[in-house]
MOPAC internal coordinates of N, CA, C and O (Angstrom, degrees):
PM7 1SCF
backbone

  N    0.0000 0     0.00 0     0.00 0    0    0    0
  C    1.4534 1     0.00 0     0.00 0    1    0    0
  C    1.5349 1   111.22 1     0.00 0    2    1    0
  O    1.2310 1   124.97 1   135.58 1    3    2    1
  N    1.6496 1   108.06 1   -44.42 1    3    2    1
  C    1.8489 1   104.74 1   175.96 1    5    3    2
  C    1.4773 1    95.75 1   -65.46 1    6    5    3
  O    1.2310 1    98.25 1   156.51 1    7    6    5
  N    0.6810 1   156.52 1   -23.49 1    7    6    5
  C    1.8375 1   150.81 1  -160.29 1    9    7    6
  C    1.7675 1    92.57 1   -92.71 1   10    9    7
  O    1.2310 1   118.91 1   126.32 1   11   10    9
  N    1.3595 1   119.68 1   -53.68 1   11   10    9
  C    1.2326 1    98.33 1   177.29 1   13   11   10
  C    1.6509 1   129.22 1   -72.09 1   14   13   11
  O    1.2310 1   122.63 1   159.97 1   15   14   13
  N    1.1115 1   112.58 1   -20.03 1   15   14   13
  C    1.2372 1   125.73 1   178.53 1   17   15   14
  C    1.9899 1   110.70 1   -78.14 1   18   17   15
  O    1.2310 1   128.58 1   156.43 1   19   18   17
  N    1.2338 1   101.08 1   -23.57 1   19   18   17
  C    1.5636 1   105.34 1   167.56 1   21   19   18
  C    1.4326 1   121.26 1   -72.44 1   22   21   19
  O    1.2310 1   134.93 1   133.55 1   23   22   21
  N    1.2745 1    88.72 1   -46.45 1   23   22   21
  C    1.7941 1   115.98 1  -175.97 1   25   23   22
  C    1.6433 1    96.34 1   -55.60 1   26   25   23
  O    1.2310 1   116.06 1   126.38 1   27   26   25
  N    1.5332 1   125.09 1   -53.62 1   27   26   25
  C    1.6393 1   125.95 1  -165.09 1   29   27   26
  C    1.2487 1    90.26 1   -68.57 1   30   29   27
  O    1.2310 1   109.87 1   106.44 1   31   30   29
  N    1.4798 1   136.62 1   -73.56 1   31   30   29
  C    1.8077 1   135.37 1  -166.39 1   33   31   30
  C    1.2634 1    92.12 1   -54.07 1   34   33   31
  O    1.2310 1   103.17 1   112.53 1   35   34   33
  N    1.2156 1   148.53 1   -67.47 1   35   34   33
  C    1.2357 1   120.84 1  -169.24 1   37   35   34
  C    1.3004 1   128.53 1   -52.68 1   38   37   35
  O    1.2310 1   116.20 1   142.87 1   39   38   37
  N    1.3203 1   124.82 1   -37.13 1   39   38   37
  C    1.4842 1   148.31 1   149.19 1   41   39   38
  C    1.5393 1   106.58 1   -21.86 1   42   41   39
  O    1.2310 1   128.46 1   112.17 1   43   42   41
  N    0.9327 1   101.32 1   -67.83 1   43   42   41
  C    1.4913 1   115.86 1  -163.53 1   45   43   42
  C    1.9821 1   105.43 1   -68.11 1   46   45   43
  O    1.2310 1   126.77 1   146.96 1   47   46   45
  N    1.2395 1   104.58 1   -33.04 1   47   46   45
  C    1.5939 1   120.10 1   165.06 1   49   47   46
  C    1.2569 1   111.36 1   -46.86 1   50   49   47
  O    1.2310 1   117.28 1   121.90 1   51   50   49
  N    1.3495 1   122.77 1   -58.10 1   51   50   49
  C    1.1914 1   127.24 1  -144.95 1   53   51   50
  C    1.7537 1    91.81 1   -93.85 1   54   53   51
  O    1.2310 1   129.11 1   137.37 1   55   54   53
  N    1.0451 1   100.05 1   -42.63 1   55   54   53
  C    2.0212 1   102.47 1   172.99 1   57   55   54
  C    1.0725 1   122.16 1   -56.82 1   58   57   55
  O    1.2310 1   120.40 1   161.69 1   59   58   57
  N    1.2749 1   116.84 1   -18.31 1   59   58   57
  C    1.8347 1   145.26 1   173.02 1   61   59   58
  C    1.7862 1   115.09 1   -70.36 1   62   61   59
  O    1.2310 1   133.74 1   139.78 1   63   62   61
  N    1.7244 1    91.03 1   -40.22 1   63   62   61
  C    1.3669 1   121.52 1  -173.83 1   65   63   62
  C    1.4660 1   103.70 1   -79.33 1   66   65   63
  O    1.2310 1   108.09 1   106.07 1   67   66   65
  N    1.2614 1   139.85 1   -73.93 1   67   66   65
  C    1.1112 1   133.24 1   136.12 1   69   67   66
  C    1.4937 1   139.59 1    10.11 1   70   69   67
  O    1.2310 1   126.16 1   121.60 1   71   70   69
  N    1.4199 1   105.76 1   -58.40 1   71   70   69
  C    1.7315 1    97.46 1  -167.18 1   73   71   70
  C    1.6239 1    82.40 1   -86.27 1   74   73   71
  O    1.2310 1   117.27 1   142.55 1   75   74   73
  N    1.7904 1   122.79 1   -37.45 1   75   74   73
  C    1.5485 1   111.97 1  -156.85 1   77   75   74
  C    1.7743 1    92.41 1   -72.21 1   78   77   75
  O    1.2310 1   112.94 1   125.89 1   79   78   77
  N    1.1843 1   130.95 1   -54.11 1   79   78   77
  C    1.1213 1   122.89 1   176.55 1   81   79   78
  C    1.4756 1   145.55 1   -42.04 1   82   81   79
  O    1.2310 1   130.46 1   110.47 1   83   82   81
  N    1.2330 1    97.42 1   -69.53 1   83   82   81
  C    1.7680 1   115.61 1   158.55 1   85   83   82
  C    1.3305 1   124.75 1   -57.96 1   86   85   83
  O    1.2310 1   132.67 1   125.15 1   87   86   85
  N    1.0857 1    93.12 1   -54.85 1   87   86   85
  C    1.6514 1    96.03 1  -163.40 1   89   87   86
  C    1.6521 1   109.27 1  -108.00 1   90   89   87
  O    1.2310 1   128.30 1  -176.12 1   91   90   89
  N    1.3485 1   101.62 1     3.88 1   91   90   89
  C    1.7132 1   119.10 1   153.59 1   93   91   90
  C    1.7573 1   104.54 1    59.64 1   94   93   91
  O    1.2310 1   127.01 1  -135.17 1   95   94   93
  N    1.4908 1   104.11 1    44.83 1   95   94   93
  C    1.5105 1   107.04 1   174.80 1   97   95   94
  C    1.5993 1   106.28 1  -103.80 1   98   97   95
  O    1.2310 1   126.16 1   -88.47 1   99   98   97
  N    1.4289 1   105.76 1    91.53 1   99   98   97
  C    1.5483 1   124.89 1  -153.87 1  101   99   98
  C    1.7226 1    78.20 1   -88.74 1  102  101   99
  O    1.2310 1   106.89 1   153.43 1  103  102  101
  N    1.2072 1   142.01 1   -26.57 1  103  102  101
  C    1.7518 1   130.03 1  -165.03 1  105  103  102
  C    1.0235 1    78.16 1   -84.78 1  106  105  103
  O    1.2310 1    92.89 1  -175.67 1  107  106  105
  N    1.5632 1   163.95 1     4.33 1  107  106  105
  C    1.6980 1   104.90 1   158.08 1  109  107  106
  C    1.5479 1   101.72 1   -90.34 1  110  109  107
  O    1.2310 1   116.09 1  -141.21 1  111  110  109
  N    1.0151 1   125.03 1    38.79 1  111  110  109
  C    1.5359 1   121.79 1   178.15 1  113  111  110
  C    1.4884 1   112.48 1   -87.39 1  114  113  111
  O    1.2310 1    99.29 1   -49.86 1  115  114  113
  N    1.1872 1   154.90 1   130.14 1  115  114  113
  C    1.0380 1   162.22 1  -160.65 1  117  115  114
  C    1.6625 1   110.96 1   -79.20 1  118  117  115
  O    1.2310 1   114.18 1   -69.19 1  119  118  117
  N    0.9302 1   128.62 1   110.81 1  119  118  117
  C    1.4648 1   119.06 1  -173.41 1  121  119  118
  C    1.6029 1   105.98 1    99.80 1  122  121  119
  O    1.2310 1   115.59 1  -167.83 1  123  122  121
  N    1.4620 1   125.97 1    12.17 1  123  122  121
  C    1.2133 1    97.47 1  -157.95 1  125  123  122
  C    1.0617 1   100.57 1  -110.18 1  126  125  123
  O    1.2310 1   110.92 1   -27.08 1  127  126  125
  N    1.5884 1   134.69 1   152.92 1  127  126  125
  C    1.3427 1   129.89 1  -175.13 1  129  127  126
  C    1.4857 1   107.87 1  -134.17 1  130  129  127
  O    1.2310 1   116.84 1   -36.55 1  131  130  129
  N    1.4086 1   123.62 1   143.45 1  131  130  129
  C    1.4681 1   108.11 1  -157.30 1  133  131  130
  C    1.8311 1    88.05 1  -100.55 1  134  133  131
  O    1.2310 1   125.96 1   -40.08 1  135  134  133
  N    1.7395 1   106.16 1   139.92 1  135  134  133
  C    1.5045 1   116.49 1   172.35 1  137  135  134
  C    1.4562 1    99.82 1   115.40 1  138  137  135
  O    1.2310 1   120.00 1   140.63 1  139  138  137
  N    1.5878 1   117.60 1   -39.37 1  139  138  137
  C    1.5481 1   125.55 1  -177.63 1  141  139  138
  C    1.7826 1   109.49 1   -54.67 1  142  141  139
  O    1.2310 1   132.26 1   158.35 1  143  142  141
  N    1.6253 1    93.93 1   -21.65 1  143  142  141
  C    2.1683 1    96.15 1  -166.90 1  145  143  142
  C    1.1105 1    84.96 1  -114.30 1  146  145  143
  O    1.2310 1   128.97 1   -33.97 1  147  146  145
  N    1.4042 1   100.32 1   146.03 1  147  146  145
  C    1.6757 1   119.12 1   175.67 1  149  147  146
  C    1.6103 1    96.71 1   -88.02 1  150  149  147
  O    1.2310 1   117.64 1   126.17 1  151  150  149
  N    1.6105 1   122.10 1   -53.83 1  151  150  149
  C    1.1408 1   101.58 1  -173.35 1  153  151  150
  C    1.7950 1   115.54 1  -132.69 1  154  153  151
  O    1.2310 1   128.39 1   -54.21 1  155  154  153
  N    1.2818 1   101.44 1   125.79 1  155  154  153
  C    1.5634 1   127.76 1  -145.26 1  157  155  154
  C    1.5362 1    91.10 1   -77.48 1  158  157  155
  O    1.2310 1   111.71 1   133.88 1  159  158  157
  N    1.5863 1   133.22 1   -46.12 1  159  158  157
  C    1.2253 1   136.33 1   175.99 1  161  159  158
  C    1.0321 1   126.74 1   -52.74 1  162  161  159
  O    1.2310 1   119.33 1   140.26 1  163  162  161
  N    1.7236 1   118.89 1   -39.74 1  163  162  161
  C    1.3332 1   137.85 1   161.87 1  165  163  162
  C    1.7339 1   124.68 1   -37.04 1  166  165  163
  O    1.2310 1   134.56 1   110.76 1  167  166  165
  N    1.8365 1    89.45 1   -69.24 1  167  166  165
  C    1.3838 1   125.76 1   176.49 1  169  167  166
  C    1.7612 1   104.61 1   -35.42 1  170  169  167
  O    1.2310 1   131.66 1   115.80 1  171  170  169
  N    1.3669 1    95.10 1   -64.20 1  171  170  169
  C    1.3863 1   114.24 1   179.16 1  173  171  170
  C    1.8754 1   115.97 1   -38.59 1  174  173  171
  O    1.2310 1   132.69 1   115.28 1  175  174  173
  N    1.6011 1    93.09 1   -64.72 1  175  174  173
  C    1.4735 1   105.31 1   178.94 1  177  175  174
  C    1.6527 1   118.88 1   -49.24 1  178  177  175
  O    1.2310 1   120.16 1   133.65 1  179  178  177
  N    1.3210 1   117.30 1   -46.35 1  179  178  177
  C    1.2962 1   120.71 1  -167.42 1  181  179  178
  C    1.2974 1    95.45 1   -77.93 1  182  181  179
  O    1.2310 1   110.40 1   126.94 1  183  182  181
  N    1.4257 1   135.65 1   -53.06 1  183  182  181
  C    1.0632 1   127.02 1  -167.91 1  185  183  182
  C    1.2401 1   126.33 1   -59.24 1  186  185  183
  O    1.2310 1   126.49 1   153.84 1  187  186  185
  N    1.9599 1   105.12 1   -26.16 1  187  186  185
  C    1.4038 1   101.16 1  -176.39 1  189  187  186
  C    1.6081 1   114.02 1  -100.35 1  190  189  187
  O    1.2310 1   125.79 1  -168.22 1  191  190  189
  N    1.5487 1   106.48 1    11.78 1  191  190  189
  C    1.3654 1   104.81 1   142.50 1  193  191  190
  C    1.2745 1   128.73 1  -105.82 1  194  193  191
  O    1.2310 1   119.32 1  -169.69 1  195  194  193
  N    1.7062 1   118.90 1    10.31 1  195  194  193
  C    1.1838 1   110.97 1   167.60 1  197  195  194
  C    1.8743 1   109.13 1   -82.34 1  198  197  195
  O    1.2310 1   121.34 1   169.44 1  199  198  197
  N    1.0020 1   115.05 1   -10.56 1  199  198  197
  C    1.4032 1   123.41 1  -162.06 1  201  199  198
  C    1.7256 1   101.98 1   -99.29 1  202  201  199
  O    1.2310 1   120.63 1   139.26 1  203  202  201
  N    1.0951 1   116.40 1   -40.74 1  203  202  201
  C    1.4817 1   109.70 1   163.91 1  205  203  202
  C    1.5871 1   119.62 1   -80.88 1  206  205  203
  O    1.2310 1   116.19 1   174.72 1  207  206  205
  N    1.1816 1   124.85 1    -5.28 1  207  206  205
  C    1.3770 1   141.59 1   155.19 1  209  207  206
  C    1.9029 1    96.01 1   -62.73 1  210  209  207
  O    1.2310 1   118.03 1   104.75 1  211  210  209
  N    1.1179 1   121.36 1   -75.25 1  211  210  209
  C    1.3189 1    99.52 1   161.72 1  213  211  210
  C    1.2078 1   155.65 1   -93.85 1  214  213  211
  O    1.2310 1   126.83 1  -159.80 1  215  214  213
  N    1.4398 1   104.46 1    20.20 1  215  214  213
  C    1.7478 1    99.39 1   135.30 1  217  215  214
  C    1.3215 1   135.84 1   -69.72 1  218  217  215
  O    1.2310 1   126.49 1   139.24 1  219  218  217
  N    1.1202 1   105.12 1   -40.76 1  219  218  217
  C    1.5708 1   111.37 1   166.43 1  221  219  218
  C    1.5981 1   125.37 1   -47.71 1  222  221  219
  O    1.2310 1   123.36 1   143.57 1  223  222  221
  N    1.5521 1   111.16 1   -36.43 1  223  222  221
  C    1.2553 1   106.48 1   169.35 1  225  223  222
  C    1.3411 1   104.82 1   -99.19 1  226  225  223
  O    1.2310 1   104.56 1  -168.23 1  227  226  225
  N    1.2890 1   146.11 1    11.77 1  227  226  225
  C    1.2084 1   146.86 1   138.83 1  229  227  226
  C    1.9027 1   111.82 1   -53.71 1  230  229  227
  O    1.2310 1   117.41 1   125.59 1  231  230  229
  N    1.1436 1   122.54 1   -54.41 1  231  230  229
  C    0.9488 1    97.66 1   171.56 1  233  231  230
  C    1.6878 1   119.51 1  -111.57 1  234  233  231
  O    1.2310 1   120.49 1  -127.43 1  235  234  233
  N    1.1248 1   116.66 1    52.57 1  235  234  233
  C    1.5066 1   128.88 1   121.61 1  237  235  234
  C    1.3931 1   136.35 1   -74.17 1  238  237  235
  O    1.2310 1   122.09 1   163.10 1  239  238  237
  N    1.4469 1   113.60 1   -16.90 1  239  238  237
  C    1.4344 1   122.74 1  -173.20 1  241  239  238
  C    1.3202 1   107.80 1   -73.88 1  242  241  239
  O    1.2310 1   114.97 1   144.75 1  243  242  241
  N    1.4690 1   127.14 1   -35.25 1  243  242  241
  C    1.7324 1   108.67 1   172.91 1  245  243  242
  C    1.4824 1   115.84 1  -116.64 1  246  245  243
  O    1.2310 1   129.94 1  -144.99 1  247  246  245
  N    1.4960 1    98.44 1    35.01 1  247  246  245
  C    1.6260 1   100.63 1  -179.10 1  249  247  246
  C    1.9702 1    90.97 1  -111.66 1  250  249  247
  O    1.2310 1   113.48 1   153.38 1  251  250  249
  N    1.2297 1   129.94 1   -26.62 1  251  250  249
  C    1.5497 1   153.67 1   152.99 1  253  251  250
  C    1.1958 1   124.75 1   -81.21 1  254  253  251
  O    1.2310 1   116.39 1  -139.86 1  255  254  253
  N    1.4567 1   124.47 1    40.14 1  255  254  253
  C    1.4621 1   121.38 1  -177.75 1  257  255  254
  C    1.2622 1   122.56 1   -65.92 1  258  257  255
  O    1.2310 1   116.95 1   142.59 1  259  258  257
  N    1.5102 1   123.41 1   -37.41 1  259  258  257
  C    1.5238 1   126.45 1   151.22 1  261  259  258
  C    1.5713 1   133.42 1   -53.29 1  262  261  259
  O    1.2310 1   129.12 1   166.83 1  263  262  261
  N    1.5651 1   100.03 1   -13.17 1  263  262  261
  C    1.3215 1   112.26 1   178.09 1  265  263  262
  C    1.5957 1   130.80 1   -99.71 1  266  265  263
  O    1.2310 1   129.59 1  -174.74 1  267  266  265
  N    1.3753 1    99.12 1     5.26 1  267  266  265
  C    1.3428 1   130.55 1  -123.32 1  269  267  266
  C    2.1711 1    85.29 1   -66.84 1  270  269  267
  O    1.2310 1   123.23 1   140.17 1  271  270  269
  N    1.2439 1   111.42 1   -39.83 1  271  270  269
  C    1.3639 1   112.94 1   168.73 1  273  271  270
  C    1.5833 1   128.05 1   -43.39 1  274  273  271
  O    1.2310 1   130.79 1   140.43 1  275  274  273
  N    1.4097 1    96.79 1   -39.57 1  275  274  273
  C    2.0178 1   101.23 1   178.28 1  277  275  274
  C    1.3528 1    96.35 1   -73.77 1  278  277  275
  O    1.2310 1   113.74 1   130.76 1  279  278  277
  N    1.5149 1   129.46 1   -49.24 1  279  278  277
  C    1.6893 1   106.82 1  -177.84 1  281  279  278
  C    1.3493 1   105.95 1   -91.75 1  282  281  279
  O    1.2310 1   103.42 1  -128.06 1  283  282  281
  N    0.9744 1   148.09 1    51.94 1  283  282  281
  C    1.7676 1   150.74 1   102.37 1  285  283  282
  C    0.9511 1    99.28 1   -61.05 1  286  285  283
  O    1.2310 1   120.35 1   132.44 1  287  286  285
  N    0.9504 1   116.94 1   -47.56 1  287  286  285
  C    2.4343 1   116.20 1  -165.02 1  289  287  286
  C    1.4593 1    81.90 1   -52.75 1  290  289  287
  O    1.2310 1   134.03 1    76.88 1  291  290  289
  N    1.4093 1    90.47 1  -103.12 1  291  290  289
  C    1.8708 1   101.89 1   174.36 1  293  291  290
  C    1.6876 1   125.65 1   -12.86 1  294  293  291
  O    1.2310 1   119.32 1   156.94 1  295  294  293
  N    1.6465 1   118.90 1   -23.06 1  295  294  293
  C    1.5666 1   105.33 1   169.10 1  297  295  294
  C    1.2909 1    99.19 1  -105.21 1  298  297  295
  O    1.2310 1   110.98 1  -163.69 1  299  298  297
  N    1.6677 1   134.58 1    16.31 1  299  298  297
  C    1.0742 1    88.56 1  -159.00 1  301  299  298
  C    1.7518 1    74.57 1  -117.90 1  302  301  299
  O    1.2310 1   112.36 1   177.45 1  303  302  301
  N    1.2329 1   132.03 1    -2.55 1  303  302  301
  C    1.2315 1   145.88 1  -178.31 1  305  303  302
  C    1.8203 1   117.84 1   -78.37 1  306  305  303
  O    1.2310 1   133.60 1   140.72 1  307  306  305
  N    1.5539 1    91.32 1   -39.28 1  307  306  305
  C    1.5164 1   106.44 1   166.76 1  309  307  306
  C    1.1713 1   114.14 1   -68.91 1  310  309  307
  O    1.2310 1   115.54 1   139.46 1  311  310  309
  N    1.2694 1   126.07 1   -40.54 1  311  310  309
  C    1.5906 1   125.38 1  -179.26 1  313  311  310
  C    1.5052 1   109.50 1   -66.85 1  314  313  311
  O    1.2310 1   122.09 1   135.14 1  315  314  313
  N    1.4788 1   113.59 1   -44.86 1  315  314  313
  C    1.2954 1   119.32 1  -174.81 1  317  315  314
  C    1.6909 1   115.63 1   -62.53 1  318  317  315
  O    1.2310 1   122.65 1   138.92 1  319  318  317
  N    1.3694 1   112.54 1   -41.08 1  319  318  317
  C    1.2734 1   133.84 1   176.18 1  321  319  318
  C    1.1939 1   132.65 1   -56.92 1  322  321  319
  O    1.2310 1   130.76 1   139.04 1  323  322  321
  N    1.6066 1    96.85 1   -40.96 1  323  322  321
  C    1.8494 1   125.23 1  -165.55 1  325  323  322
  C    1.8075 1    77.86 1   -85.07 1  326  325  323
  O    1.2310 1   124.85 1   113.87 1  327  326  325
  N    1.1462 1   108.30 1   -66.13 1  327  326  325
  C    1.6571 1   105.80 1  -143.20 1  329  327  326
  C    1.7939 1    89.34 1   -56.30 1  330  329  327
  O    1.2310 1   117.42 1   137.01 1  331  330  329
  N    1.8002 1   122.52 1   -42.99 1  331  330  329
  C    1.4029 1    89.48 1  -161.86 1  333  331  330
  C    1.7230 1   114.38 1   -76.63 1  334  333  331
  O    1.2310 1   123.05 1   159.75 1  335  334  333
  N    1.9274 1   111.75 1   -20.25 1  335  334  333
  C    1.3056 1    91.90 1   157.57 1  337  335  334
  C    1.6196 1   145.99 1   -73.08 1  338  337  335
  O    1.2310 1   130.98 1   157.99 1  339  338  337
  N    1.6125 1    96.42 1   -22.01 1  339  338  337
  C    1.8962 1    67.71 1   172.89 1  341  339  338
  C    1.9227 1   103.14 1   -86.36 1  342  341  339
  O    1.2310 1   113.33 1   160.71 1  343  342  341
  N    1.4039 1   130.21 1   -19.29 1  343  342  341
  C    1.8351 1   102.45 1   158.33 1  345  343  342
  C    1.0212 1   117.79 1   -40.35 1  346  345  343
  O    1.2310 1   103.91 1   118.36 1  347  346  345
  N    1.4621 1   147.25 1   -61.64 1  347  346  345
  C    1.4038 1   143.38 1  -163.43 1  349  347  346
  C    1.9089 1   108.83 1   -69.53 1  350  349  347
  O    1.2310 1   126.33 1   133.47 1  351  350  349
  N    1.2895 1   105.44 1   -46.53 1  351  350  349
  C    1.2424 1   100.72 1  -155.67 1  353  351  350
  C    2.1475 1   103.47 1   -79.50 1  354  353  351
  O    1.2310 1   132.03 1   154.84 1  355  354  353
  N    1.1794 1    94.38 1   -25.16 1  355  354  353
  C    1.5719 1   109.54 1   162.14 1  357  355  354
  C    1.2007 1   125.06 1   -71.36 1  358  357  355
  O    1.2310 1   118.47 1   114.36 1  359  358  357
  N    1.2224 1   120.53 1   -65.64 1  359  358  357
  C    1.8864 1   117.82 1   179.62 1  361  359  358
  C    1.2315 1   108.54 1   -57.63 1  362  361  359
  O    1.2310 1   120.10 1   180.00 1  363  362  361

């Protein structure tokens, strides 16, 4: 059941990854305000590899249940990481 429940959030990551990436639907981004980004293609790109960055450690979380502390490290480093590179590399 944890394996399937990893498998859907991660799922759902990567479909996230997708529309913001590909198909460059930067408004479902949280915070996002249209005119604030100079460049929307960019925005798009980083984000939609920040978002398959966590699916991937989404579904490590119930394939490592004893480990379960190193991928917290690992999400909580990606978040920290992702968010200050795409601020810098965007504004």
């Amino acid at each position: 059941m944890q394996l399937f429940v990893g498998l859907i959030v991660a799922g759902l990551h990567f479909l996230a990854a997708y529309f913001v990436w590909k198909k460059g639907k930067v408004q479902i981004l949280a915070g996002y305000v249209e005119g604030q980004v100079k460049d929307k293609k960019r925005l798009s790109k980083y984000a939609g590899i920040y978002l398959i960055g966590l699916g991937i450690i989404f579904i490590f979380v119930p394939l490592l249940p004893d480990h379960l502390y190193i991928v917290m490290l690992f999400y909580v480093l990606w978040i920290v990481v992702g968010a200050v590179i795409i601020n810098v590399k965007i504004k």
